[in-house]
C-alpha positions in Angstrom: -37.7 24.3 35.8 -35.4 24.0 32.9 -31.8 26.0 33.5 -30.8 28.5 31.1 -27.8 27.4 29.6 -25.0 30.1 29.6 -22.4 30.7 26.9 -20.1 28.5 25.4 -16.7 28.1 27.3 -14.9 29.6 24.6 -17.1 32.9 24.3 -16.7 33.7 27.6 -14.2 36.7 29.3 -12.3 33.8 31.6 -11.3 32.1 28.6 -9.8 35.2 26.9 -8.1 36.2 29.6 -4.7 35.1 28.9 -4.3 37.1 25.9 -5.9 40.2 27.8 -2.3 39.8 29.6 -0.1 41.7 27.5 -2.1 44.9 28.5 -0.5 44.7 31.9 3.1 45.2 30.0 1.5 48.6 30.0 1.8 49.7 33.2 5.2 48.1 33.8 7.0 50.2 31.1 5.0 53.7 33.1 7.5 52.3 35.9 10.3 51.7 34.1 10.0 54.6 32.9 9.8 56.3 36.1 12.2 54.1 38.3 15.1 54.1 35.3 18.4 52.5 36.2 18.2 48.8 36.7 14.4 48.7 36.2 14.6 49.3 32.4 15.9 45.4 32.1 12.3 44.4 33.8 10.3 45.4 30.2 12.0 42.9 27.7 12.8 40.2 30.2 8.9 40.6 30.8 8.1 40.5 27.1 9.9 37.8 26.4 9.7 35.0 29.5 7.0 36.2 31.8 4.5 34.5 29.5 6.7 31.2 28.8 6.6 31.2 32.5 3.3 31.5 33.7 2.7 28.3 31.1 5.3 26.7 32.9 3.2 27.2 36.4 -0.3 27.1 35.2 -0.4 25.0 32.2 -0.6 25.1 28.5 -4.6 24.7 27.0 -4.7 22.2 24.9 -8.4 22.9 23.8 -8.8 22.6 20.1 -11.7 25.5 19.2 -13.8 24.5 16.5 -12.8 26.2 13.6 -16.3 26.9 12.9 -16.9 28.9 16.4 -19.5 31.8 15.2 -17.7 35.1 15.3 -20.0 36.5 17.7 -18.5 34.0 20.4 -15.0 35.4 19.8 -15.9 38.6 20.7 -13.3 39.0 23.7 -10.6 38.0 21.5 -11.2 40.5 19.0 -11.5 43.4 21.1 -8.1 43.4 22.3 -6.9 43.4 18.9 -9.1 46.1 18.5 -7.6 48.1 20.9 -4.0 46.9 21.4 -3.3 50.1 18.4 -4.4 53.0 20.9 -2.8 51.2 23.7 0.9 50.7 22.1 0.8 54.5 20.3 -0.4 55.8 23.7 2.4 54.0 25.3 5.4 54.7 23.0 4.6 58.4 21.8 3.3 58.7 25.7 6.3 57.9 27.3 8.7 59.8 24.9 6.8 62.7 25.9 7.3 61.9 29.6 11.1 61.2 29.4 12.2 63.5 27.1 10.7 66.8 28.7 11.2 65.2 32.4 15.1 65.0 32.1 15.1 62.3 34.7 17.2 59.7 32.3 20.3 59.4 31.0 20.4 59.1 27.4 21.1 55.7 27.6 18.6 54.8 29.9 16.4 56.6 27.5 17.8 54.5 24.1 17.6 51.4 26.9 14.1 52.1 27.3 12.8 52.7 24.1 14.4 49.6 22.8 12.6 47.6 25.1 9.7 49.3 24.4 10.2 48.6 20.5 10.8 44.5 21.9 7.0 44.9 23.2 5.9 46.5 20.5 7.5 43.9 17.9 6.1 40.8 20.4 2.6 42.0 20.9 1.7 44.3 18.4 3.4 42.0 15.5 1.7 39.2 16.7 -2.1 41.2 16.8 -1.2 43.2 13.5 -0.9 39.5 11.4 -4.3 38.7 13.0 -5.9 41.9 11.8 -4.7 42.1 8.7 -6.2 38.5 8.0 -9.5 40.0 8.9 -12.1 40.7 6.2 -13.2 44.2 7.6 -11.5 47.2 5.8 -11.1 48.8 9.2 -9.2 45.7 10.8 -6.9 45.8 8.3 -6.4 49.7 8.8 -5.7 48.8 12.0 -2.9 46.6 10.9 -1.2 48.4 9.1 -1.0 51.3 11.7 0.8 48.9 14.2 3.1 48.0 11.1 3.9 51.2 10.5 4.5 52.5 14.6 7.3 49.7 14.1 8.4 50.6 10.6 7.7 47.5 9.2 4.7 48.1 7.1 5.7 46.0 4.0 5.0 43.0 6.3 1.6 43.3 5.3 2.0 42.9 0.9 5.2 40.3 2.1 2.7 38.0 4.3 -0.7 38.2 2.0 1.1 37.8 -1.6 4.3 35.8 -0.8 5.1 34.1 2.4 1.1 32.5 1.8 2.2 31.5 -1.7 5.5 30.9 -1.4 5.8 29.2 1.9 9.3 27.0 2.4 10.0 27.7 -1.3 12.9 30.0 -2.8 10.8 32.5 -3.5 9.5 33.3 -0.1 12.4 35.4 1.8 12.0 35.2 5.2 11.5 30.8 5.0 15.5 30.8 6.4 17.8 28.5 3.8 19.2 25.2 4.7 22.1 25.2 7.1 21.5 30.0 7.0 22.8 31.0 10.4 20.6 33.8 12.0 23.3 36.7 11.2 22.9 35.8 7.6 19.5 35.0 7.5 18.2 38.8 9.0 20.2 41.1 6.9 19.0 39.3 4.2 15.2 39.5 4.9 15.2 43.2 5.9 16.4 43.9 2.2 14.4 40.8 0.4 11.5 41.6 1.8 11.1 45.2 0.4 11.7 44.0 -2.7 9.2 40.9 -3.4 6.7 42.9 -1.4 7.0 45.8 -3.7 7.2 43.5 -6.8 4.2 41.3 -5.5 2.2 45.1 -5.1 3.1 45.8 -8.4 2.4 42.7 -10.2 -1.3 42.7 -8.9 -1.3 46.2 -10.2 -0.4 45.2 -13.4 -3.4 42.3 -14.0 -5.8 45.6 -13.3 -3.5 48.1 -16.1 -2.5 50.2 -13.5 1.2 51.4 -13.0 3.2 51.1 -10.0 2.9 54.4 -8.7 -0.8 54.5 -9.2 -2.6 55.5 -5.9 -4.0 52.4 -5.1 -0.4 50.9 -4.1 -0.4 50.4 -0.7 3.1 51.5 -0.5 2.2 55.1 -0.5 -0.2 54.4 2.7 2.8 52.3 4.4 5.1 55.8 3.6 2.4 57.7 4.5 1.7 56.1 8.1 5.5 55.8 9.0 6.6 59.1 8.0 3.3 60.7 9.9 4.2 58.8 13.1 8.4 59.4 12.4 6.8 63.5 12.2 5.1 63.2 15.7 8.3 61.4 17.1 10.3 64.5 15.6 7.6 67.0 17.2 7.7 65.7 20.4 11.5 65.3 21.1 13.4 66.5 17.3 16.0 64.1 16.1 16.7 62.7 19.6 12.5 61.4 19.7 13.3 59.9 15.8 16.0 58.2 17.2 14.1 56.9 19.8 11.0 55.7 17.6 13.2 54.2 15.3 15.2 52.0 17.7 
């Protein structure tokens, strides 16, 4: 009797797994939000070293997947892309609610918390917004640019797609860091380089189809839509105080 073979090793839920991790930074910022004090230090030490240390235990994998794997074997991997969006917004707009009516933190408790918060959100949701917004479905990329905007970073999106891919490690490309740029010079002047080629790279594209720059199709006015909609709900929930908090 012949055995039915079962799936490959790298469409199966075990193999995923690692990456279905970062949901379980999820319940740790409910109880640092609840415990306060010294418990707030717990979500970005978590973010940024838990994971370089649990390679350091168990091991890096050093499997090379085919890059022709069938998409339909990937299928574990893409659902938490899929649903990372829900999760962080739950989290952050969530937990604002919580603190801010609740009383129970200091207001620097609450600043510490939310900053750690936006460390998780930058980490994770970065990090699964580039891979969605390299995906052909329009929704994916919808997707993408929601996470950019809940950190109010949307422009990524034009600066990755029409000038870090074509400019890479050239002068052109902003964020490849100069020879001998410290990190203090280098960040101030990718937060203002940044809006600019992104816009001009939006508008340029515009341009080869005759269309002007503030023609509806620029998706600048989606990227102002989404963050001022989500800055709105911050404002609702807690008024300047909650769009202090979202935008730290």
């Amino acid at each position: 009797m012949t055995a039915i073979p079962g799936p490959p090793k790298i469409a199966r839920l075990t193999s995923a797994l690692p990456f279905w991790l970062s949901l379980g930074l999820v319940p740790l910022a409910v109880f640092v939000a609840m415990q306060g004090g010294w418990a707030i230090l717990l979500l970005p030490l978590s973010t940024w070293y838990l994971f370089t240390g649990l390679d350091y235990f168990v091991g890096l994998n050093t499997d090379n997947p085919d890059l022709e794997t069938p998409e339909g074997q990937l299928f574990w991997y893409k659902l938490i892309t899929l649903i990372w969006p829900i999760v962080q917004l739950g989290t952050v707009f969530g937990l604002m609610t919580y603190v801010t009516q609740s009383g129970h933190l200091s207001r620097i408790e609450e600043w510490a918390l939310f900053a750690g918060l936006g460390i998780l959100s930058g980490t994770v949701g970065i990090t699964y917004a580039h891979e969605l917004m390299h995906q052909k479905p329009k929704f994916e990329r919808w997707l993408a640019d929601v996470l950019m905007a809940s950190v109010l970073y949307s422009l990524f999106r034009s600066e990755q797609m029409l000038v870090h891919h074509r400019c890479v490690a050239t002068p052109r490309d902003p964020v490849t860091a100069r020879y001998g740029e410290s990190f203090y010079r280098f960040f101030p002047r990718v937060l203002w380089q940044c809006v600019v080629s992104a816009f001009k790279a939006e508008v340029a594209m515009l341009s080869r189809k005759s269309l002007k720059w503030y023609d509806k199709s620029n998706p600048f006015w989606l990227y102002l839509a989404l963050q001022c909609g989500f800055i709105l709900m911050a404002a609702l929930i807690a008024g300047w105080w909650g769009v202090f908090l979202f935008s730290v």
